[in-house]
C-alpha positions as CSV (number, residue, x, y, z in Angstrom):
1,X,-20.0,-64.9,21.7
2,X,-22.3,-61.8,20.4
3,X,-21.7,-60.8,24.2
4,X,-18.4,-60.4,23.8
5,X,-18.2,-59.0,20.3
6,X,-20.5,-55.8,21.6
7,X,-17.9,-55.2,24.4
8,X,-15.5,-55.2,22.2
9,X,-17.1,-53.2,19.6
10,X,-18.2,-50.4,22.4
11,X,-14.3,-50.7,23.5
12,X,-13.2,-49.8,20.2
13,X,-15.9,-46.9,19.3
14,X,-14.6,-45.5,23.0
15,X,-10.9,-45.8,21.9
16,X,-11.7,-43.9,18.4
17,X,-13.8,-41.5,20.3
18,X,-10.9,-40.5,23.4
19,X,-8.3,-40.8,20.7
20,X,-10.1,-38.1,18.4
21,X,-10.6,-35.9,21.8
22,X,-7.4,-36.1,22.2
23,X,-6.7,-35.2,18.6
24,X,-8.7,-32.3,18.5
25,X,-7.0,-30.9,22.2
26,X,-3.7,-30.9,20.4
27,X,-4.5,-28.8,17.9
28,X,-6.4,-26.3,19.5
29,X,-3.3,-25.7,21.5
30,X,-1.1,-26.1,18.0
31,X,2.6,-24.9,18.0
32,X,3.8,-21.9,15.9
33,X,4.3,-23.4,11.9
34,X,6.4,-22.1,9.0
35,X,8.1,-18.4,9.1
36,X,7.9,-14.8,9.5
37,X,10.2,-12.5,7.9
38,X,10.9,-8.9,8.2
39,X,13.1,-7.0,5.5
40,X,14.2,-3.5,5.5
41,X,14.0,-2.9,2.0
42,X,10.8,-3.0,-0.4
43,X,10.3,-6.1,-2.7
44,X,11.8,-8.2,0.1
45,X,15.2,-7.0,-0.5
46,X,17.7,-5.3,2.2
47,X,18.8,-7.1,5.3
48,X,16.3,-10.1,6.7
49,X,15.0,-9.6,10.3
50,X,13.5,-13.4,11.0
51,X,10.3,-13.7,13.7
52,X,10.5,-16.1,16.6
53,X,7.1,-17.4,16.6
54,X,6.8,-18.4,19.6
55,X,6.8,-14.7,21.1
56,X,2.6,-14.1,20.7
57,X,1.4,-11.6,21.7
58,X,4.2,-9.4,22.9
59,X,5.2,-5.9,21.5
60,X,8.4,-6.4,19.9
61,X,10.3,-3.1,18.5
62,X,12.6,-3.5,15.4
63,X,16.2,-1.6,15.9
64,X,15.3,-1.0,11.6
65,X,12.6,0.4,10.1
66,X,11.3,-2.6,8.1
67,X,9.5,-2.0,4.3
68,X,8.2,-5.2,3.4
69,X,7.4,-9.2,4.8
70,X,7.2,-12.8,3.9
71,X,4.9,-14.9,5.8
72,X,4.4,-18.2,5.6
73,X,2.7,-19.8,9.3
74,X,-0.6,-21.0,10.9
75,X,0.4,-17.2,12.8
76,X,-0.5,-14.1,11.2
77,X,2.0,-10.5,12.5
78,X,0.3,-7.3,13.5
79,X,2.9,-4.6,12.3
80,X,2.9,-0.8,13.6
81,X,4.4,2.1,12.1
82,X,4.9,3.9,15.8
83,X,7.3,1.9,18.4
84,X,5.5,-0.5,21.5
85,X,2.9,-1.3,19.0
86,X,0.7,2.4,19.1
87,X,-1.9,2.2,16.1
88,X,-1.5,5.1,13.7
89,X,0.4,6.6,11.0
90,X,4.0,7.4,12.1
91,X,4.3,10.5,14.9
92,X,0.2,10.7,14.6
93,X,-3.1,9.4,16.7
94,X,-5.4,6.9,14.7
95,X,-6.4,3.1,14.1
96,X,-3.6,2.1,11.3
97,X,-2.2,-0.6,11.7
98,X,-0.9,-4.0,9.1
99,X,-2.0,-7.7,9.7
100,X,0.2,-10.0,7.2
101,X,-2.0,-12.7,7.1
102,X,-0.8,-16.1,7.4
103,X,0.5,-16.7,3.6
104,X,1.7,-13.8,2.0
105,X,4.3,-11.5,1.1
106,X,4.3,-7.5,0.3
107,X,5.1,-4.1,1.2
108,X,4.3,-1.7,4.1
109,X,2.5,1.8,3.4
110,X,5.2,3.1,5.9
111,X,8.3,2.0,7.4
112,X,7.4,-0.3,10.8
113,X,9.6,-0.1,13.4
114,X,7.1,-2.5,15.9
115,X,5.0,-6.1,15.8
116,X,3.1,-8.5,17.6
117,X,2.6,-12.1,16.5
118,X,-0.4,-13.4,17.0
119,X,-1.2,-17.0,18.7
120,X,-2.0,-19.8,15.6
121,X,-5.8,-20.6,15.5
């Protein structure tokens, strides 16, 4: 009998162990959460421009200058203030650029007119 008790103890330590493997896989690889709005007016006010979430990592241009955003996601939103994503203040060379964070709302220092989601992690 103690034979069989240790096979099926080490068969059930091996079924925890694959199962939390698998556990772990999934959410490396976990699927976009929550929301990710865009509004043309400061304060969140003005007309809403919702994010699809699942678009990472792709330059998106708005058709409206946005002012301010409302995120609430595992994903966080790079916004520019030049289109295809350029870093800078509007019409000029530089590094500026807005991350939203992944919970948050607030206001842009400039109108954006371009974003990227980035992949949850």
């Amino acid at each position: 009998m103690t034979t069989n008790r240790r096979r099926l103890s080490r068969a059930a330590v091996a079924s925890a162990a694959a199962a939390l493997c698998l556990a772990g896989a999934s959410q490396a690889q976990a699927a976009p959460l929550g929301s990710a709005t865009l509004y043309t007016g400061a304060d969140r006010t003005g007309t809403a421009v919702p994010l699809d979430l699942a678009k990472t990592g792709v330059c998106q241009n708005l058709t409206t200058p946005v002012r301010s955003f409302s995120v609430a996601s595992n994903q966080s939103v790079d916004v520019f203030f030049n289109k295809d994503c350029t870093t800078g203040a509007p019409g000029k060379p530089g590094d500026l650029y807005y991350r939203t964070g992944t919970l948050g709302q607030g206001n842009f220092p400039y109108e954006a007119v371009s974003y990227r989601i980035n992949p949850a992690g």
